[in-house]
Structure formats: C-alpha cells, structure tokens
C-alpha positions in Angstrom: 91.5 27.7 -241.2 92.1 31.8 -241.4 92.0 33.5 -238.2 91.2 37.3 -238.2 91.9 39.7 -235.7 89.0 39.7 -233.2 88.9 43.3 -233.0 88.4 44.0 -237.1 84.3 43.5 -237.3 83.2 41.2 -234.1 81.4 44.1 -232.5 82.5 42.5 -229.4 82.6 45.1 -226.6 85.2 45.4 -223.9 85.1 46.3 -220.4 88.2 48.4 -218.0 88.7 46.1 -214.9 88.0 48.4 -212.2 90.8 50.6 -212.0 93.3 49.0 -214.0 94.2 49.6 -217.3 93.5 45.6 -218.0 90.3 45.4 -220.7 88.2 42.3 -220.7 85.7 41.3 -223.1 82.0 41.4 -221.9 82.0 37.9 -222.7 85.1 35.4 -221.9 85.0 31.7 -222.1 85.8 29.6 -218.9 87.6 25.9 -220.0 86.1 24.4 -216.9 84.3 21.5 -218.0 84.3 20.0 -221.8 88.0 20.4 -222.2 89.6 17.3 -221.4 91.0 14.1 -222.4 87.1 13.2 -222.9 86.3 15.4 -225.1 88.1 15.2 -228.5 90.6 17.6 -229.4 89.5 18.8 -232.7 86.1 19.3 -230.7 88.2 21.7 -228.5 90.3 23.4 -231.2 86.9 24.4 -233.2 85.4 25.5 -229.9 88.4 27.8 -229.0 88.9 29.5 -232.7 85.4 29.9 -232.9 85.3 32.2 -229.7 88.5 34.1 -231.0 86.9 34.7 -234.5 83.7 36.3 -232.9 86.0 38.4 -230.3 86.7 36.2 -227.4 90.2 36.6 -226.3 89.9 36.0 -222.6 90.6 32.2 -221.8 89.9 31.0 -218.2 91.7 28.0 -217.1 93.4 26.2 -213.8 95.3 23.7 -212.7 92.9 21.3 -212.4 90.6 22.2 -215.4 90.1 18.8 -217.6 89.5 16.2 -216.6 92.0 14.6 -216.0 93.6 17.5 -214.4 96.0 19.7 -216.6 94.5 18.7 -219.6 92.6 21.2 -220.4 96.1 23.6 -220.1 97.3 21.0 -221.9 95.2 21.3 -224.4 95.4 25.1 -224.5 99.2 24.8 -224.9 98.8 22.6 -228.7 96.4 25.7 -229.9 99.1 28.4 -228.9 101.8 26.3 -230.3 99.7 25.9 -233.4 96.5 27.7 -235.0 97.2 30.6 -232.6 101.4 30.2 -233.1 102.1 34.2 -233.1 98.7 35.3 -232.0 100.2 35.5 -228.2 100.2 38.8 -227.4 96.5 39.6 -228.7 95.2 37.0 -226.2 94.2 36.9 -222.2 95.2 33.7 -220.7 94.5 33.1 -216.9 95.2 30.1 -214.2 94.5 29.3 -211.1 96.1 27.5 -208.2 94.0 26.5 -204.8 92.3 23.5 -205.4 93.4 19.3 -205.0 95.9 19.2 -207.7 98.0 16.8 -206.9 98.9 14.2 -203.9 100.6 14.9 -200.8 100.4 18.2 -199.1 101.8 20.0 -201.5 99.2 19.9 -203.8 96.3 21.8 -202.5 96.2 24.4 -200.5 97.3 28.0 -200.6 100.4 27.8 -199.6 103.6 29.6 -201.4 104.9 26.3 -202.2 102.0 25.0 -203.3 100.7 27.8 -205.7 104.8 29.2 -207.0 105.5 25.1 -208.3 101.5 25.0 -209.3 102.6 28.1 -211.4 105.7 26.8 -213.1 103.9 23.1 -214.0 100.7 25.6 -215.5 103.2 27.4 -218.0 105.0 23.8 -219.1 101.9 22.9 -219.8 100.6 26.1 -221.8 104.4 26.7 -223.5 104.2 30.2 -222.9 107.0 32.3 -220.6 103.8 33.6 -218.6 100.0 34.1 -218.2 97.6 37.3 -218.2 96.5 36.6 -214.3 97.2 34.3 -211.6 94.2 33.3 -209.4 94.5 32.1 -206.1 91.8 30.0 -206.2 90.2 30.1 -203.1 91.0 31.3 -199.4 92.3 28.5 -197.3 92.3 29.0 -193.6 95.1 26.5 -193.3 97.7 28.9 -194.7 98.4 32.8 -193.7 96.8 35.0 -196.1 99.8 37.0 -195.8 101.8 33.8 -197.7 99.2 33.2 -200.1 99.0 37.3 -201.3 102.9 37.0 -200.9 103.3 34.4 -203.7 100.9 36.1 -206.0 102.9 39.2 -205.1 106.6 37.1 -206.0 104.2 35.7 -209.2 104.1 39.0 -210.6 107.5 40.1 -209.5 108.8 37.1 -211.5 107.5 38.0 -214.8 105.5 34.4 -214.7 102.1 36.6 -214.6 101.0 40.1 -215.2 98.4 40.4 -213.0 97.2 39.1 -209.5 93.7 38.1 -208.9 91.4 35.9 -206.5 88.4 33.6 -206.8 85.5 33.2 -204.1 86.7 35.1 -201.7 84.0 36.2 -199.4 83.5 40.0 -198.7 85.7 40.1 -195.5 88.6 37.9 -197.1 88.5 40.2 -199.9 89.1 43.0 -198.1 91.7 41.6 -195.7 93.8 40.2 -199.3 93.1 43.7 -200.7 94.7 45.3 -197.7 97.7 43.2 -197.5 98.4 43.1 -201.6 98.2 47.0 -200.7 101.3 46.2 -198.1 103.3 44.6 -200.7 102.5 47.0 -203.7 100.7 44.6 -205.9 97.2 45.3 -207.3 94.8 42.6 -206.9 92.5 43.6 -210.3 90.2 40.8 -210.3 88.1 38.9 -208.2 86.1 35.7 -209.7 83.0 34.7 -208.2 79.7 32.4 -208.8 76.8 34.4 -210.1 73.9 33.8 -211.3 70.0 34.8 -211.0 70.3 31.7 -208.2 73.1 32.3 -206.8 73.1 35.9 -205.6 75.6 35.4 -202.7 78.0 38.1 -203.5 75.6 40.9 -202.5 74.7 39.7 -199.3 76.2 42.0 -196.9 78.8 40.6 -194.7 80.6 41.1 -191.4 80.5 45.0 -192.2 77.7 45.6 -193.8 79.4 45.6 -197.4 79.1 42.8 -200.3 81.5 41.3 -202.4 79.8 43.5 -204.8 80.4 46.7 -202.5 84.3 45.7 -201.5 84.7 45.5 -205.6 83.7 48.8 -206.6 84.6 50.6 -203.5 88.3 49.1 -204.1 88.8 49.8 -208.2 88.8 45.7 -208.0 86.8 44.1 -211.0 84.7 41.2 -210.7 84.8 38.3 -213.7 81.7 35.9 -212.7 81.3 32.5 -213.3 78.9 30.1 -213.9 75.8 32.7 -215.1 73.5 29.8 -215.8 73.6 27.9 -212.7 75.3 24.7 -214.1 72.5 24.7 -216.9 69.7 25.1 -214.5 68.9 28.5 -215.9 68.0 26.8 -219.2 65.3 25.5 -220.7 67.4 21.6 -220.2 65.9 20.6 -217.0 62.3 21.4 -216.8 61.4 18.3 -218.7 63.3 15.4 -216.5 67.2 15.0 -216.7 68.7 14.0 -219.9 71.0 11.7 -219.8 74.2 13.5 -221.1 73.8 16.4 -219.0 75.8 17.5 -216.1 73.0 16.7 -213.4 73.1 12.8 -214.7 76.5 12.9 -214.1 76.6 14.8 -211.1 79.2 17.0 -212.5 79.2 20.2 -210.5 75.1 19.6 -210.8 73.4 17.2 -208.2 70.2 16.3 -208.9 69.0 17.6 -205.6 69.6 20.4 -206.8 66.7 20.2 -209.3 64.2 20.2 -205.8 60.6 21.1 -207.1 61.2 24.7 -205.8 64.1 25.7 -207.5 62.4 24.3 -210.8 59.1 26.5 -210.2 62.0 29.4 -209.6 63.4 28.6 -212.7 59.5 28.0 -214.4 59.4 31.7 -213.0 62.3 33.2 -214.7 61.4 31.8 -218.0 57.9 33.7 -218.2 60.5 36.9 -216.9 62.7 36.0 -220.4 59.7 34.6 -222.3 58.4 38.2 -221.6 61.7 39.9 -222.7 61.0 38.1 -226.2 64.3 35.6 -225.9 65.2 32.5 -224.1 65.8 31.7 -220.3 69.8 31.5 -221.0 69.9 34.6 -222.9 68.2 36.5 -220.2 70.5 34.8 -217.4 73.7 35.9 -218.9 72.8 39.8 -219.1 71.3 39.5 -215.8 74.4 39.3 -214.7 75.9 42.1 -216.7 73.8 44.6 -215.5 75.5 46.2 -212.6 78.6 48.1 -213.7 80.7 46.6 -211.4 81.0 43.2 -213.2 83.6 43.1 -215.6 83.0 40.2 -217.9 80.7 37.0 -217.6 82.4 33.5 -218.0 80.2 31.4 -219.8 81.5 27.7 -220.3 80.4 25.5 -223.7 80.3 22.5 -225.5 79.9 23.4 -229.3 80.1 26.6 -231.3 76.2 26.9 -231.1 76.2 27.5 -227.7 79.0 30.2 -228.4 77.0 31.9 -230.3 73.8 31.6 -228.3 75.7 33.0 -225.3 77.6 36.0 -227.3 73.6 37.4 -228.2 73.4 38.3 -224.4 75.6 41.0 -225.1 72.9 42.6 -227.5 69.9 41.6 -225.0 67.8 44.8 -224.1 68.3 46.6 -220.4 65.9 44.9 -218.0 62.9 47.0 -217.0 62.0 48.3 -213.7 59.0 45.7 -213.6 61.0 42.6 -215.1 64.2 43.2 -212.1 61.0 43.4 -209.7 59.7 39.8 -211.1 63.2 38.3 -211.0 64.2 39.5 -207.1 60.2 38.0 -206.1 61.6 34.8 -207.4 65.3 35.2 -205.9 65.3 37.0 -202.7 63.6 37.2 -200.0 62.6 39.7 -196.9 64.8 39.2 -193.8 64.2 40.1 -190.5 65.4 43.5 -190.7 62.7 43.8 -193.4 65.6 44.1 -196.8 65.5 41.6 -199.5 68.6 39.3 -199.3 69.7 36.8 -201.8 68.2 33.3 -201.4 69.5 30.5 -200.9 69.0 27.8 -203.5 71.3 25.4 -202.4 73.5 25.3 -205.5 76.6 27.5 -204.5 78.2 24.1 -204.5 82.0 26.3 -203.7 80.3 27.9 -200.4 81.9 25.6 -198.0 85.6 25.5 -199.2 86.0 28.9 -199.6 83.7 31.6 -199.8 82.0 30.8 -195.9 85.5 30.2 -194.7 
C-alpha cells in the first residue's frame, strides 16, 4: 500500500495552537478505544493509514490506551516501524501519563516518578527517541502541582517530548499549572478536554469568573477536545434501544443510565437542529465543537475507515446560524439564578470526579 504525503491534495486544514508555532489538524484521531489486543491489527493498520492518506497526522494516545493497557502504543510502535518507517517527522504523536497504569503506587498518580518512568515505558513501546506532546493526564491532588509541571518541565528538557500539555484540568488548575510552567520557562500549549453539545463544562465559569474556555484564549494555550459525540450518544445509534456491540452494552465509557429518557429527547432535539442543517446528528456534533476559535482540533475516536470519512465531512459542514446555536443552547443549557445560561448537566462527564472537580 502507497502512502502520499497528507498535505499534497487532502484539503485538510490546519489550525496554530494558541500561541505556539505547533499546527494541528482541524481533525486528529484519538486511539482511545478500538485499538487493542481485541481488535485485530490489520483492522488498526487500515484505520491509521487511512487517516494519514486523507490528512490526519495528529495521533492521540496514553499509557493506558488499549485495552490491555499499552497496546494500543504498542500497536502504534509496528506502524512507525513499518508502513510509516521514515514517515516520522511528518507526524504528531502524543501520550499521556495520569491515570492507573500499573500496580503499586507508582503507577498512577502524578507524581515525577510516576509520569518520567510512565514516559520512558511509552517510547519502548512506540520505538521512537521521543513524542510530539506529553500530557499529564489529569490533576491529582495527592501530588504538588509544582512536581507534576516540574516533570513535564524535565520531559521537555530531556529531549523525550517537544511539547508540554494537560488534560481535564479545570479552569482554576489551569491557571495555577499555567503559572508555575511560566516559573520554570516551559510552555504549556495544549490543554485536552471533554466536549461535546452535552457536555459543555468547560465554559462554566469557575472560581473567578473565567472558563476553561476563557483561561485558554486569554493564556495563548490551545484546547484539543475530546469525545465530540458524547461516547456515540450524539448519533443517530441509540434512539432505537442499545445494540448489542455498542459501547453502552458494554458499559465502556457509556453506562446505560446515561441513555435517561431526558437526555434521549435532548438528543431527539439536536437531531431536528442537524436534520435542519441538511446532514446527520454526528456531522453537526463534530463542528459544533469547532466553532469557537479557541479550539484547536477535535479528537474524534473510530472503528473503520467509514466512520473516518464520516467524521472528516464536519470540516466542510456550513457555520451554524444565529437561530440553529439558539435551538441547540434551549436543549443544552439552562438559566441559573443569576439569570445567564450555564451548561447543563447531563450526567455523562464520566472524568468529572477524578479530575476536572478536583
């Protein structure tokens, strides 16, 4: 199989991460789910050279991305070694360290220990000298944050990553991580969050006033969002029952409480917005989220090369009227006692409690 240069005729367009000089593509693909030892690997090697061939060269991973953990890094590693053998330097490969990796305490957590020898055992695994970005994954209020920036800081430093970045940190930890990077010289250029049309949480305002959404543009930090469909609620999968391969049946990062009666008459909702717009629910979803100019690139996750392409057509969705970002906030907000619309709460920011309320 020939692989072309994503940039010679994918159209794809990129994006500057805030201030940096880092581009991302509008569009990146997250190896969350569907890239372990359970899925087949020639499954995973057509996935992954499909999304370079149409101009996908940002690749999201972490430690514990499979399952099993490590497999999906593993995983990663065969393709660099072998359809994309020289194709290195054209590519944007991140990890993560934060989450249960391992047993013991020093295998979770954020501590320097913890994320440096997380670091080293993500780069065995991917047979490559470094990665794009290093994420600490999440804020743990068992460790200093001043040890946790410190080992991205040394990360960098090292030459093991080229750029320092955290995930689901809420507004406040942002800015306290943003401050003490600032201490230590090191840019923090990315932040990852959940977003999605139900899962609005990072422009709630927080201790001062700001979102995560305000802290990211006032900063020059750029925001790379995850999970733009909801764990496949904001599709067109669950409105008739839950089928039986699906991530809800599994409860894989999808409980079935989460498909309450309201949230499906939310999503019923959003459909008529998208069946409005001319184009499916999914389609709509993923340039919801691209709409403010703050986010960088949306992480969309997939199972075949269908779903690829279904995502990529976001990217030539038309902007959302006056009247259609009117019908979606009616569905996804609500009035608070101060009378301004704040995100609601659907119930499915399933990363809330280990990290971004913390």
């Amino acid at each position: 199989m020939s692989h072309k240069t994503p940039e010679a005729g994918t159209g794809m367009p990129f994006a500057r991460v805030g201030r940096a000089g880092l581009s991302l593509p509008r569009l990146s693909l997250g190896l969350w789910q569907n890239f372990g030892e359970s899925t087949p690997f020639a499954a995973q090697r057509e996935l992954v050279l499909h999304a370079f061939d149409r101009g996908i060269v940002h690749f999201d991973l972490a430690n514990n991305y499979g399952p099993p953990p490590g497999s999906a890094e593993a995983a990663f590693g065969r393709l660099l070694a072998g359809d994309l053998r020289g194709r290195r330097d054209e590519l944007l490969i991140s990890t993560k360290a934060g989450y249960r990796m391992g047993p013991g305490p020093y295998g979770e957590g954020g501590s320097r220990k913890y994320l440096l020898s997380s670091l080293d055992a993500s780069l065995r695994r991917l047979g490559t000298d470094h990665v794009d970005v290093f994420y600490s994954h999440r804020f743990d209020p068992t460790t200093p944050l001043e040890e946790t920036i410190g080992a991205l800081a040394t990360a960098v430093s090292s030459g093991r990553a080229t750029y320092a970045a955290i995930s689901s940190y809420s507004a406040g930890r942002t800015t306290e991580a943003l401050a003490i990077a600032a201490d230590l010289g090191l840019p923090l250029v990315l932040h990852q969050p959940s977003y999605s049309m139900l899962n609005r949480w990072i422009e709630a305002p927080g201790t001062d006033g700001r979102s995560l959404l305000d802290v990211a543009g006032d900063s020059g930090t750029g925001l790379i969002v995850f999970s733009p469909l909801a764990q496949g609620m904001l599709s067109d999968k669950y409105l008739d029952g839950v089928p039986s391969d699906s991530r809800a049946a599994r409860a894989v990062s999808l409980r079935p409480e989460h498909l309450a009666p309201a949230n499906l008459a939310r999503i019923r909702a959003l459909r008529d917005v998208a069946t409005g717009r001319g184009e499916p629910l999914a389609r709509t979803a993923i340039a919801w989220t691209l709409r403010d100019r703050r986010v960088t690139s949306v992480l969309t996750g997939a199972r075949t090369t269908a779903q690829v392409d279904e995502s990529l057509t976001a990217l030539e969705a038309p902007p959302f009227t006056t009247d259609e970002l009117a019908a979606i906030d009616a569905v996804t907000t609500e009035v608070a006692p101060d009378g301004t619309r704040r995100p609601l709460d659907a119930g499915i920011n399933i990363w809330a409690a280990r990290s971004s309320d913390l």
